[in-house]
C-alpha positions, 0 to 999 in steps of 0.5 A: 500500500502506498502513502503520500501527501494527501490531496483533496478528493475533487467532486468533480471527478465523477464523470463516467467516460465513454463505456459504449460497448462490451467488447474487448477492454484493452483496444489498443487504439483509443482516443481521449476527446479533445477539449470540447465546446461550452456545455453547460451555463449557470447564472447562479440559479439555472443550469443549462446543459446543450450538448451536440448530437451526431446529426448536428443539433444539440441536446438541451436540458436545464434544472428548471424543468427537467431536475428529477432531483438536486442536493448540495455537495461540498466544493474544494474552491475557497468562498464557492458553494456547491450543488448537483443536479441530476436531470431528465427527460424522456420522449417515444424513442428513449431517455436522456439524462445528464449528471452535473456538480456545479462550484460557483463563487458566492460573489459572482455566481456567474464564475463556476466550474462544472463536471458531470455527464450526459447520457443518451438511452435509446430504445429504454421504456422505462426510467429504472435501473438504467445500464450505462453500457446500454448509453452513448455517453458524453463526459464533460469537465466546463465554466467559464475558465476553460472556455477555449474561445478565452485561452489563458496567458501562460507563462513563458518560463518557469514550472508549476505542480498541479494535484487534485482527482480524477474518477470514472469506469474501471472495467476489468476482464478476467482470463476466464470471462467473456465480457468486462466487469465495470466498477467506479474507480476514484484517484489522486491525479498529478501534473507537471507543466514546464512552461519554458518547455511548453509542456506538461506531463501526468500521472493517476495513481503515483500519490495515494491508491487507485480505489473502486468507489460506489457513489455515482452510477449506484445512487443515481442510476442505481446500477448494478453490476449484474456480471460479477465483481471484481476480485482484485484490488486497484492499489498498485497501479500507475498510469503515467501520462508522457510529457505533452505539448501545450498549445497555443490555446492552453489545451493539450492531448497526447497519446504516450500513456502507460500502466504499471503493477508492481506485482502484476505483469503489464504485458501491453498498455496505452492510451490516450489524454487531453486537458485544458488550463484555466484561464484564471491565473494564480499569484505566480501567474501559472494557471489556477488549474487544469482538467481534462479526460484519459484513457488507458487500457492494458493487458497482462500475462495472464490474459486478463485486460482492463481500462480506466476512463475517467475526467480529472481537475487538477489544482495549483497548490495556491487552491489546495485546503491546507491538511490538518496537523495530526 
């Protein structure tokens, strides 16, 4: 087991990345998005959420006539308060729903950040027990501050440490299984940006232990795992994120990523990430945060593969609370 510095477990972690299929786990092939257009609006008291779909329009929802439910959640950003909503609405061909934590500055409700997912069931008939494998699901970390039309200044010299969480699908098939076992997974998520460099490098696991974690799928899907549980711990793995160039825009999006086990042979492994710096600088004019998207997939010696898909938010060390002393 491993221990270092604690970080704060970022909310915002909760989307599920795109698990539209059940086939084989470890593709070697995939592709994390690049940072997408605005999703969601907030003006302090609606939320609206549009996204596109693939015939060209766009896909609106918002909290004042279609919230099935809402509560309040913590947030990690000083003077913000939180709340998520789950929305929904249903038509003669199926079920849309979309799943947003929503941080806002108590000054300035306008200045948020939100993440969450939206997620498209056709065919469904009914509202209970829905099966994310059954959706086409579109994960998204938005506000303001990450608005690729209003990129960030970043600085040309120096570097910057960046630590907060990342979270969404584990799904594991073991030797003898024919289909994937899929849990949620909750980790600690680092970044290192060289600026003079222009560029920034990563890694999910190398503070603290990958975890399963139940909060999200369970409580508003009341999902199941219906094929079988997995048997294995997550503690021990590492994915790490090779150093990537930042762009113009602030965003980034690489494809060098690799998973290690200490005590499990890794025979294959590979992957994808993107992110996005905020546009909100702090004192030493590094921006305030980043977030983005990964996935990863391996397969060990023993034929078993796996993936992780998940969202990060990544914070400036100037954001992260303060531990307390033991």
């Amino acid at each position: 087991m491993k221990h270092g510095v604690s970080v704060v477990c970022v909310a915002l972690a909760c989307a599920l990345a795109a698990c539209t299929s059940r086939g084989d786990v470890a593709d070697t092939a995939p592709a994390a998005a690049s940072p997408a257009p605005r999703i969601t609006d907030f003006d302090g008291e609606v939320l609206r959420v549009s996204v596109p779909r693939p015939d060209g329009g766009r896909d609106n929802l918002n909290s004042l006539r279609d919230e099935w439910y809402s509560w309040s959640w913590f947030p990690f950003m000083p003077n913000h308060a939180g709340r998520r909503w789950t929305l929904g609405k249903t038509d003669r061909d199926g079920v849309t729903l979309a799943y947003a934590l929503i941080s806002w500055d108590n000054d300035d409700p306008t200045d948020y950040l939100s993440a969450g997912f939206w997620m498209r069931f056709d065919g469904a008939t009914t509202t209970r027990r829905l099966d994310p494998a059954d959706a086409m699901i579109v994960p998204f970390v938005d506000g303001p501050e990450l608005d690729p039309a209003a990129p960030p200044e970043l600085p040309l010299t120096g570097t910057a440490s960046y630590a907060g969480s990342a979270g969404g699908v584990y799904r594991y098939r073991a030797p003898s299984a024919s289909e994937p076992v899929a849990e949620e997974f909750a980790a600690a998520m680092t970044l290192q940006a060289d600026f003079a460099a222009g560029a920034v490098a990563g890694c999910m696991g190398c503070v603290g232990d990958i975890a399963l974690e139940r909060e999200h799928l369970y409580a508003i899907l009341g999902w199941r795992r219906g094929q079988g549980e997995i048997e294995h711990t997550l503690a021990g793995y590492e994915i790490r994120f090779a150093l990537t160039p930042i762009g113009e825009a602030g965003g980034f999006e690489g494809e060098r990523v690799s998973v290690s086990h200490p005590d499990r042979d890794v025979t294959r492994s590979g992957g994808s990430w993107s992110g996005q710096f905020s546009s909100r600088l702090a004192d030493d004019v590094a921006p305030r945060l980043a977030t983005g998207q990964t996935r990863a997939v391996f397969a060990e010696a023993n034929g078993a593969e796996g993936s992780f898909d998940s969202i990060y938010t990544a914070l400036h060390p100037e954001l992260v609370p303060a531990q307390p002393e033991d």
